[in-house]
N, C-alpha and C positions, 0 to 999 in steps of 0.2 A: 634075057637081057637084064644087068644089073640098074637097078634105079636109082638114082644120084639121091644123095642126101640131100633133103631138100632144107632151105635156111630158115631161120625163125625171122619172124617179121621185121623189122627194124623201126626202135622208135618214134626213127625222125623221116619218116614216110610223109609226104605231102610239102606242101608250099609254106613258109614261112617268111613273115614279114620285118625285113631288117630296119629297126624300130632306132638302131643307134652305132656311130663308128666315131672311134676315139680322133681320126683323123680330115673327117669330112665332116662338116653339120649339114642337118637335116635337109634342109633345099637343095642341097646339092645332092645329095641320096635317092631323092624322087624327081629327079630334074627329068627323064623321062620316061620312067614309069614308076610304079610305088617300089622301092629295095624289095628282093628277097632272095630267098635263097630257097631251093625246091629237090629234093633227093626221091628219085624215082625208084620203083624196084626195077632190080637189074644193077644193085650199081652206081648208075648214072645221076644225073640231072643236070641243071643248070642255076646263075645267081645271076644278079642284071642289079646294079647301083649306081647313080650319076651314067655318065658317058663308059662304064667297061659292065662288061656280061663275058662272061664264061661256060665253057661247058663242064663240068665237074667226073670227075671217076672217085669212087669212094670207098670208106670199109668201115665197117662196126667195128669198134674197139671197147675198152673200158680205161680211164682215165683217172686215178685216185678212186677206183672201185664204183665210179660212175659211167652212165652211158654216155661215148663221148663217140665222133666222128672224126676221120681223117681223110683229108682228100687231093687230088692233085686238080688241076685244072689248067684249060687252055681256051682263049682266046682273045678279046680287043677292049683297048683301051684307045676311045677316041680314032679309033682305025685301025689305029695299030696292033700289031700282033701283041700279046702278053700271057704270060704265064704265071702260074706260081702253086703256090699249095694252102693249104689251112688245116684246119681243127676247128670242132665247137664238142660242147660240152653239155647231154640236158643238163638244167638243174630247175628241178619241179619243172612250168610251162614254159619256160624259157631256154631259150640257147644260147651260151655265151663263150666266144670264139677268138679263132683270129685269121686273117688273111692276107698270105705274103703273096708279094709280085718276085717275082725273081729279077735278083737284081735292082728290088727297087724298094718302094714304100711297103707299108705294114702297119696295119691296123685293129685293135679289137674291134669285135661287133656283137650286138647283142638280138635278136631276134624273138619275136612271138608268132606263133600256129596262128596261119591266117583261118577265118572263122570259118569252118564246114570241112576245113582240114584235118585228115588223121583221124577219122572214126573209122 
């Protein structure tokens, strides 16, 4: 049996906490639970800000020769169903991104590694 190339780690492994959006202040970001944004191996994860959470699919890229993320995502705003996609970019301990609704609003965001995250 041939054995899959396995992947190298990805930077942005663990929970990050979404510290700032160009289109929502801060109270509204943790209105109920702290922002973040969380990329699991496998892929996946999920982000949760004000009243929308999402579930995320993702890929390692490089972005101006930087490590950067791309992603799709799916699910609710306020109940409602919502979609859309984003990017974020490390740069040093920080992530700095953006996140579209489809069909709708769009915002940067900027993120830091919650603490005990990513070792």
């Amino acid at each position: 049996m041939v054995k899959k190339k396995s992947e190298p780690r990805s930077p942005f492994l663990g929970r990050w906490h979404i510290a700032s959006m160009s289109q929502w202040d801060e109270d509204y970001l943790d209105e109920e639970v702290q922002a973040f944004i969380e990329f699991e191996p496998g892929r996946r994860g999920e982000f949760h800000f004000g009243y929308v959470r999402g579930d995320i699919d993702y890929r390692d890229v490089l972005r101006d020769g930087k490590p950067a993320v791309e992603f799709s995502w799916d699910g609710n705003d306020e109940m409602d169903p919502a979609q859309g996609r984003g990017w974020a970019v490390l740069d040093g301990e920080r992530l700095n991104g953006m996140i579209f609704f489809h069909q709708g609003d769009e915002s940067e965001f900027g993120a830091e590694r919650d603490v005990g995250e990513g070792d």
